[in-house]
C-alpha positions as CSV (number, residue, x, y, z in Angstrom):
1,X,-24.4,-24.6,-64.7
2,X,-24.0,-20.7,-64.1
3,X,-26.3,-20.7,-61.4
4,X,-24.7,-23.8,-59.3
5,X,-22.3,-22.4,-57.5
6,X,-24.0,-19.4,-55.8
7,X,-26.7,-22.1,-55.3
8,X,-23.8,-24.3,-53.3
9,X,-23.1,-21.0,-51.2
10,X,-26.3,-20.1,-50.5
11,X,-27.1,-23.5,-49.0
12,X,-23.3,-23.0,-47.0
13,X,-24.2,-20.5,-45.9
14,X,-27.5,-21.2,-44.4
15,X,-25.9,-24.0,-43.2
16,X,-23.2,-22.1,-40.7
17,X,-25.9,-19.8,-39.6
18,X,-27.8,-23.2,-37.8
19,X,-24.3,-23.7,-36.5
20,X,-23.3,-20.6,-35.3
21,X,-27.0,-20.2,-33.7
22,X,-27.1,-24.0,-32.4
23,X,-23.4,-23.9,-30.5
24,X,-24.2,-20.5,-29.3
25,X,-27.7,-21.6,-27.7
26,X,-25.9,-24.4,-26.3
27,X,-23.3,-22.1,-24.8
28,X,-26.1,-19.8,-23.3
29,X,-27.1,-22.7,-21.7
30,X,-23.9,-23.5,-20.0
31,X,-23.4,-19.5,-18.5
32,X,-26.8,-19.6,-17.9
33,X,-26.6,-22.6,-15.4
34,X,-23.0,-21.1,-14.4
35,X,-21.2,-23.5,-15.5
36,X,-18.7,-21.2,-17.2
37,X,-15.4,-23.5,-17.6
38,X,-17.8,-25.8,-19.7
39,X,-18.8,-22.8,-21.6
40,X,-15.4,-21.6,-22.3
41,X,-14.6,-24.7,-23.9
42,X,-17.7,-24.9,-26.2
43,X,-17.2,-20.8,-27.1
44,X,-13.6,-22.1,-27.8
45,X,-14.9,-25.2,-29.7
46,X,-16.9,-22.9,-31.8
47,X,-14.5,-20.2,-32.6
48,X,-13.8,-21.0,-36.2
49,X,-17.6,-20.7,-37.2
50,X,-17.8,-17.1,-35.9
51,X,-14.8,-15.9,-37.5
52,X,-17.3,-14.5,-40.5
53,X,-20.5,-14.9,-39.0
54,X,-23.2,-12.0,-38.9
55,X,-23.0,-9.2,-36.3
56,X,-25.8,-10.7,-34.2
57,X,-24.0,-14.4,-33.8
58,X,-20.6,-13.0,-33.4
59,X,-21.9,-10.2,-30.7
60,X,-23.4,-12.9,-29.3
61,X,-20.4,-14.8,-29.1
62,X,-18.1,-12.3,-27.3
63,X,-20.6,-11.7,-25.0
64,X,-20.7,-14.7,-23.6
65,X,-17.5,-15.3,-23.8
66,X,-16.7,-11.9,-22.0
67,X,-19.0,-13.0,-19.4
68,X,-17.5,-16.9,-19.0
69,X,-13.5,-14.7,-18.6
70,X,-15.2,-13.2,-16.0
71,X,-16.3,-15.1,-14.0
72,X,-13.0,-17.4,-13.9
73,X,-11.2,-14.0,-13.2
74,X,-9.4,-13.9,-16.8
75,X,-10.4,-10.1,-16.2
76,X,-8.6,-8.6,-18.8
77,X,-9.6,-11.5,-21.3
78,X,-13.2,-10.7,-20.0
79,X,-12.9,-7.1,-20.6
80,X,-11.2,-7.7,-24.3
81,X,-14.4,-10.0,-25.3
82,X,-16.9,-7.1,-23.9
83,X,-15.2,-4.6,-25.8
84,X,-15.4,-6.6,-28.9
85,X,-19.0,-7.4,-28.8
86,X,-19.5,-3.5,-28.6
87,X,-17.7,-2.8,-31.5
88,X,-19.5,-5.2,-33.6
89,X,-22.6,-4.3,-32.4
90,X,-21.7,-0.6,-32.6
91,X,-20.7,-1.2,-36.7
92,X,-23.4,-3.0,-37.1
93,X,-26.0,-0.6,-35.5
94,X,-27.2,-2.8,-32.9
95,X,-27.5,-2.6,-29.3
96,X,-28.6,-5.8,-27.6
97,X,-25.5,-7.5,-26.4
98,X,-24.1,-3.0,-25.4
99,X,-27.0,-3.3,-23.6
100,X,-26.4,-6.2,-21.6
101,X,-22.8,-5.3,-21.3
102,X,-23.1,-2.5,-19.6
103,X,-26.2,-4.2,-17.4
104,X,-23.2,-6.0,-16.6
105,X,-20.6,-3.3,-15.4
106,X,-21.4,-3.2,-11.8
107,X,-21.3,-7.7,-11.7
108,X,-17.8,-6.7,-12.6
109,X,-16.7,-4.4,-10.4
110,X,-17.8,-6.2,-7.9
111,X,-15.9,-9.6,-8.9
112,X,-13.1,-7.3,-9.2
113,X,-13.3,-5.5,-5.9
114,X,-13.9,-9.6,-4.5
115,X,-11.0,-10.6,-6.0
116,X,-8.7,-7.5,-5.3
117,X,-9.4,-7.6,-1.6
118,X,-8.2,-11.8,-1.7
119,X,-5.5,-11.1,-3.6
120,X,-4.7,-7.9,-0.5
121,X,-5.3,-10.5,2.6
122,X,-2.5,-12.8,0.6
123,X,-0.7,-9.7,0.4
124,X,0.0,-9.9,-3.7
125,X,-0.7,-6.3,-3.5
126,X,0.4,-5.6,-7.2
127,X,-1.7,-7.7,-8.4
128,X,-4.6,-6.3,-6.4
129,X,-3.8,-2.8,-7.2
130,X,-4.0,-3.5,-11.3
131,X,-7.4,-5.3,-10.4
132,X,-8.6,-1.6,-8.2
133,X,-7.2,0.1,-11.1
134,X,-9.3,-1.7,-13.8
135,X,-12.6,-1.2,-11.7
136,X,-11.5,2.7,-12.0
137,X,-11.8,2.6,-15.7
138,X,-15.0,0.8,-15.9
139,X,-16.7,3.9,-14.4
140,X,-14.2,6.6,-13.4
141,X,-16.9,9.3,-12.6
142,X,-18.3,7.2,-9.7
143,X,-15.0,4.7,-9.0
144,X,-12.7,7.2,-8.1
145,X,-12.7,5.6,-4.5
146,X,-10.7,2.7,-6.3
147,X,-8.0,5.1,-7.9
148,X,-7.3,5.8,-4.0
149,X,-7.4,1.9,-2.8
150,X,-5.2,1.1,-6.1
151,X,-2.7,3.3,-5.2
152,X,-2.5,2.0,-1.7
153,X,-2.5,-1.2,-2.9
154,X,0.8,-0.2,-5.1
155,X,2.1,1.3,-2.1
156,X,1.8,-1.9,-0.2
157,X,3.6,-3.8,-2.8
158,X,6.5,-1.8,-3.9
159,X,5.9,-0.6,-6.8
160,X,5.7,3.2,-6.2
161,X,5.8,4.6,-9.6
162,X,2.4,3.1,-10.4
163,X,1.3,4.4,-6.8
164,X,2.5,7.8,-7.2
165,X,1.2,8.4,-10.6
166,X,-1.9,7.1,-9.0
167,X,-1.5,9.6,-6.0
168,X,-0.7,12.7,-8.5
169,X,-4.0,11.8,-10.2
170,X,-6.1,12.1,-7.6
171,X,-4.4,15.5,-6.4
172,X,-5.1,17.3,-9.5
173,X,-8.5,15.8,-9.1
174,X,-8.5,17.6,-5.9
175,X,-9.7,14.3,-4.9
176,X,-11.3,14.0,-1.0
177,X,-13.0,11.1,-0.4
178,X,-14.9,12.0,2.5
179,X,-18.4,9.9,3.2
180,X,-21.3,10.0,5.1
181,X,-21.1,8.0,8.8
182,X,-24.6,7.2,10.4
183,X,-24.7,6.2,13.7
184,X,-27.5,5.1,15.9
185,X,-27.8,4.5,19.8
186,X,-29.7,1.3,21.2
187,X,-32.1,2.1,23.8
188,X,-32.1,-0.9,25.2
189,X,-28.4,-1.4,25.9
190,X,-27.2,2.2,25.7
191,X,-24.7,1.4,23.2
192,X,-23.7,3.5,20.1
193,X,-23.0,1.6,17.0
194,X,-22.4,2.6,12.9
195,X,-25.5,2.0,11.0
196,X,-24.0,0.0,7.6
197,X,-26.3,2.3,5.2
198,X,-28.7,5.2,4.3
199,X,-31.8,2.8,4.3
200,X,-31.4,1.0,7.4
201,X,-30.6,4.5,9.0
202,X,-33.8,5.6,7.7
203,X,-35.5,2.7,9.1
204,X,-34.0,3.5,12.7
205,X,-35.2,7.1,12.3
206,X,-38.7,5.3,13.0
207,X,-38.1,2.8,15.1
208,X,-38.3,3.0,19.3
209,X,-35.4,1.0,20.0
210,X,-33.2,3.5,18.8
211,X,-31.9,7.1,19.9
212,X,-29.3,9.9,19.5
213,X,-29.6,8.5,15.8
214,X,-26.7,11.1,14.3
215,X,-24.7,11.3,10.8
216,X,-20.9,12.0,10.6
217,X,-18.6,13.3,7.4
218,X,-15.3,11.5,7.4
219,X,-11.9,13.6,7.1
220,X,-11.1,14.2,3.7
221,X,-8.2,11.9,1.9
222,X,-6.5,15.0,0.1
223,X,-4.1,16.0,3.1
224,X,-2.9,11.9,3.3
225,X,-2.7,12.1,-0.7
226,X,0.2,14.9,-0.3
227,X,1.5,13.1,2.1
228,X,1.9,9.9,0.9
229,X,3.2,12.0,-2.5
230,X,6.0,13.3,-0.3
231,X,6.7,10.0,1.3
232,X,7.2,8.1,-2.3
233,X,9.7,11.0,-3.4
234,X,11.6,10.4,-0.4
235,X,11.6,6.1,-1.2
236,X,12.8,7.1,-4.4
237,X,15.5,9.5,-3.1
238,X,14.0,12.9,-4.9
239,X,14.8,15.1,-1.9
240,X,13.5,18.1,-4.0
241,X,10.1,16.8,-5.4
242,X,9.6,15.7,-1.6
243,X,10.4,18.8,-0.2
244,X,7.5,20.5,-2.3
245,X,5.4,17.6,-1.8
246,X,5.2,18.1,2.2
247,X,4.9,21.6,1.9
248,X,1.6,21.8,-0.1
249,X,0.7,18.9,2.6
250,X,1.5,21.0,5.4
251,X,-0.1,23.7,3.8
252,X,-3.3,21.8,4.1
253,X,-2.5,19.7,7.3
254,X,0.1,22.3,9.3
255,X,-0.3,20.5,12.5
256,X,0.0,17.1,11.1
257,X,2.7,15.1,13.2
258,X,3.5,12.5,10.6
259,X,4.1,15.9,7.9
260,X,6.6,17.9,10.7
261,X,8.2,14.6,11.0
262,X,8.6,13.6,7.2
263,X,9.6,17.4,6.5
264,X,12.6,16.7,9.6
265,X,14.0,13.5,8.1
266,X,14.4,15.3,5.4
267,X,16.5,18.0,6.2
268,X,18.1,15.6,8.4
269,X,18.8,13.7,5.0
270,X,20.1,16.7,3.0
271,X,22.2,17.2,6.4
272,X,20.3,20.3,8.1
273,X,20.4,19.5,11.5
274,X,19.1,22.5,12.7
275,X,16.0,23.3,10.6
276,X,15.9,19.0,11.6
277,X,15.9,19.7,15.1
278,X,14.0,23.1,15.0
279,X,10.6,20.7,13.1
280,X,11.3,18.1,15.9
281,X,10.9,20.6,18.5
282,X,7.4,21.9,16.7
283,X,6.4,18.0,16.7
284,X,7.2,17.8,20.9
285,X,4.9,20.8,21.3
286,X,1.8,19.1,18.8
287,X,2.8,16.2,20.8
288,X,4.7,16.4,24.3
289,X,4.3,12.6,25.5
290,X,5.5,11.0,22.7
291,X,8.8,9.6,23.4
292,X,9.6,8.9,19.8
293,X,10.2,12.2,19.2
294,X,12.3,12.7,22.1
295,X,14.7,9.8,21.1
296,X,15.1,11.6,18.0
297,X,16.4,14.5,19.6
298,X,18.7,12.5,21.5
299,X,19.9,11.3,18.1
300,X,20.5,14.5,16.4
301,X,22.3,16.0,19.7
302,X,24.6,13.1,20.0
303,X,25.4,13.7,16.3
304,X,26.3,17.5,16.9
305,X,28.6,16.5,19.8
306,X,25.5,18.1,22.1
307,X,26.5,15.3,24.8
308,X,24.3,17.0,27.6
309,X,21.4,18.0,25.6
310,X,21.6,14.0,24.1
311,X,21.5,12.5,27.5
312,X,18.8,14.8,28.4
313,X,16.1,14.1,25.8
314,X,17.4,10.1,25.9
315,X,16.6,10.3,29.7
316,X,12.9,12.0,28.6
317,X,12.2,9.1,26.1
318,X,12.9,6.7,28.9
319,X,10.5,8.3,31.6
320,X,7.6,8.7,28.8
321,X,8.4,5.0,27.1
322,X,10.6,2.6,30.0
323,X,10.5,-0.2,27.2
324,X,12.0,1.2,24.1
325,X,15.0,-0.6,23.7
326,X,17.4,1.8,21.3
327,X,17.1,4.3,23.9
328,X,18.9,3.0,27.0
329,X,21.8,1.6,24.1
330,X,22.0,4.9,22.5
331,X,22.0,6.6,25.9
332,X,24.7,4.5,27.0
333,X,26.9,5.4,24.3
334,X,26.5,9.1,24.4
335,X,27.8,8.7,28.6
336,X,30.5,6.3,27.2
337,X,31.3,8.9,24.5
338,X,33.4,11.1,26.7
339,X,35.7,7.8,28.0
340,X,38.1,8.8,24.6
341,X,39.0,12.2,25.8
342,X,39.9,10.6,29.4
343,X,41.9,8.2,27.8
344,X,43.6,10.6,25.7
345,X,44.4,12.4,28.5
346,X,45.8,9.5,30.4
347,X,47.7,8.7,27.6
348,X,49.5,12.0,27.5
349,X,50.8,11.8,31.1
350,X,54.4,11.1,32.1
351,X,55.5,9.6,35.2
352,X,56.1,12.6,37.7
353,X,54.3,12.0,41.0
354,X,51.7,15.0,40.3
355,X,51.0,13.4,36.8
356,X,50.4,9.9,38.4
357,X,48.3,11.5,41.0
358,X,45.9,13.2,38.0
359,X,46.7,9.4,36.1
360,X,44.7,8.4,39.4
361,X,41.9,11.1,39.2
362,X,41.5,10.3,35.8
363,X,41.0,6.6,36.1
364,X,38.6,7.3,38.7
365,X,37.3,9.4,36.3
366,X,36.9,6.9,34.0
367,X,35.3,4.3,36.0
368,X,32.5,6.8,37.1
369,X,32.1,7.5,33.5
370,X,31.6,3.7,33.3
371,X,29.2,3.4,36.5
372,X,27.1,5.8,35.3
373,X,26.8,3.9,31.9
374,X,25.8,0.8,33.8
375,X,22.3,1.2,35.6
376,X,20.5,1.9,31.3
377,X,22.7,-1.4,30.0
378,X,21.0,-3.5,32.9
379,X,17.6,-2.1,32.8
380,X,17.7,-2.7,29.1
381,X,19.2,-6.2,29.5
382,X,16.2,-6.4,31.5
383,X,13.5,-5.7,29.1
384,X,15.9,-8.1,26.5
385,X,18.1,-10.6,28.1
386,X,19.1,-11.6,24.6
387,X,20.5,-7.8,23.7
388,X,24.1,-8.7,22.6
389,X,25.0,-5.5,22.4
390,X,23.8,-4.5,25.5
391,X,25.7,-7.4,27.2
392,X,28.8,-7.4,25.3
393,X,29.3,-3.5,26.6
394,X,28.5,-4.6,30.2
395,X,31.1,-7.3,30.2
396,X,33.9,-4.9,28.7
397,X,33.1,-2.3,31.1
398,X,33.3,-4.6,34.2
399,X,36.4,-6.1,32.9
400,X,37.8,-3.0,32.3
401,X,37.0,-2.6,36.0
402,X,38.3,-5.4,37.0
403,X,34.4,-6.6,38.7
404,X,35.0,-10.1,37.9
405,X,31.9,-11.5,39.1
406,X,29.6,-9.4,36.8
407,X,32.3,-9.6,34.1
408,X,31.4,-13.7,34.3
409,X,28.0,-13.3,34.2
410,X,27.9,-11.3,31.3
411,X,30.2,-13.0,30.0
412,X,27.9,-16.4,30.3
413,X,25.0,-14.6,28.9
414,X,26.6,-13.2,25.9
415,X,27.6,-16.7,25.2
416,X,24.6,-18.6,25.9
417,X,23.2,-16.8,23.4
């Protein structure tokens, strides 16, 4: 009787083994033949027999169920059941199913790049970024390119904590990014076009039908890193970080419009005006036809109660951009600015016959003031019949005027609106 029970486990025993191998040969079958939501629910089927099964079964098992997770995009589940076969394998000093793990690691970037740029053209850019982020880890010697597109990705979506810790990572990495362009020219049409890799490059090297074959190094990403540090400190309101931030960038980049302009809003944020319109200044001189920069000058002038200089850069924006809407309203409103002090003026006058006659020059005054506000509300009502603001000042002026034809008419269009 003593020796019936270990007899009983014995034969147990050798009885799960045939299980655990016959399931998992059966669920072999199923990735082989890709038919992985069928293999997920035999590998789930089969769970409880690999709870204490040997190394070799139970590596096995994770393996394939690592491999089934990924390729119904349960990445993380996928990455779990990899990381679990290794371990067994790795206690158990054996090294098939390592092997075909890491066999496996560039299958898995790829499905998560594939799935990462989907989840970008639907715009769930969180979700993308984690996916760029976790093809990072798998290899980060040779997928730092993902830390960069993961942070972008976070950028894109909102969530700038994730991509600034992202960002700061790749700085201290000194992290550049910069890659090797090939270009090749057709003979037979004359036309330059990017050759898509080394091999085919090399291939046109021998080839007839090709000339002026040439390679190119692409700017490095370290200058647009800073930057893009500086821009999340400003989102997140941490003037001071951001202020160091765009200095190192415009250490590297010092000429960089999109730096001299992040560096003004900021002192135009902490109320510096001057240093504000000192960098915008620097940006005109990198950049003299952009009218952009101009209409910020305007801006900060007609803030400062610099009514001339204001008009002046307005007018400048307008010549070098005709269509930019916010500049003929604001340029309107710096000319209309100086109807309060004419009105104060009135105001103060008694009824003498001198005083009526200044009341007189005054309102003339006025009016002119008016005119000359006029001429950027149409233009603008022009380019956007449907500017309420535009046409609601028009109206007031000529009623204020007393033109009661063009008070009607934009008086109609503000209310057919």
């Amino acid at each position: 009787m003593k020796f019936y029970f270990p007899l009983l486990l014995a034969t147990l025993i050798s009885f799960t083994a045939v299980a655990q191998k016959k399931e998992l040969k059966a669920a072999q079958k199923l990735v082989d033949a890709s038919l992985y939501e069928k293999a997920l629910v035999a590998l789930n089927e089969m769970q409880p027999l690999i709870e204490n099964a040997e190394a070799k079964y139970s590596s096995h098992y994770y393996y394939l169920l690592g491999i089934s997770k990924q390729k119904t995009k349960a990445f993380d589940e996928a990455i779990a059941a990899f990381d679990k076969a290794t371990s067994i394998e790795k206690s158990a000093k054996l090294k098939k199913y390592g092997s075909l793990i890491q066999d496996n690691v560039s299958s898995l970037t790829n499905d998560l790049i594939n799935e990462a740029v989907d989840l970008n053209s639907r715009e769930e850019y969180v979700a993308a970024s984690k996916l760029l982020y976790t093809a990072y880890e798998l290899d980060p010697q040779n997928n730092t390119d993902y830390l960069y597109y993961a942070a972008s990705s976070a950028v894109n979506g909102g969530d700038y904590d994730t991509s600034l810790s992202y960002y700061l990572r790749l700085k201290d990495m000194n992290y550049e990014g910069r890659k090797t362009m090939y270009y090749a020219t057709e003979v037979a049409s004359g036309v330059e076009s990017e050759v898509p890799d080394l091999a085919t490059y090399s291939i046109y090297k021998k080839s007839k039908d090709f000339t002026n074959l040439r390679e190119e190094l692409t700017d490095s990403k370290l200058p647009e890193i800073v930057k893009n540090i500086a821009l999340i400190y400003v989102q997140k309101g941490d003037n001071e970080a951001a202020m160091q931030a765009v200095k190192d960038a415009r250490a590297m980049s010092p000429k960089d419009i999109g730096l001299i302009l992040t560096e003004a809003d900021l002192y135009n944020k902490i109320g510096d005006e001057a240093r504000f319109a000192s960098l915008m200044e620097e940006a005109i001189a990198q950049d003299p036809n952009n009218a952009v920069l101009y209409y910020n000058l305007g801006v900060v002038n007609g803030n400062k109660g610099n009514r001339e200089a204001s008009i002046s850069y307005y007018k400048k924006a307008i010549e070098l951009d005709p269509t930019y809407e916010a500049t003929y309203l604001n340029l309107a409103s710096v000319i209309l600015d100086g109807e309060a002090d004419i009105v104060d003026e009135m105001n103060a006058l008694g009824n003498s016959a001198a005083e009526n006659r200044k009341y007189d020059a005054l309102k003339q005054k006025r009016e002119s003031l008016f005119l000359e506000a006029v001429p950027y509300l149409e233009t603008l009502v022009s380019i956007n019949p449907k500017n309420a603001d535009a046409l609601t000042t028009l109206k007031n002026i000529f009623g204020t005027i007393g033109d009661t034809a063009n008070f009607k008419k934009y008086r109609d269009m503000l209310e057919s609106l």
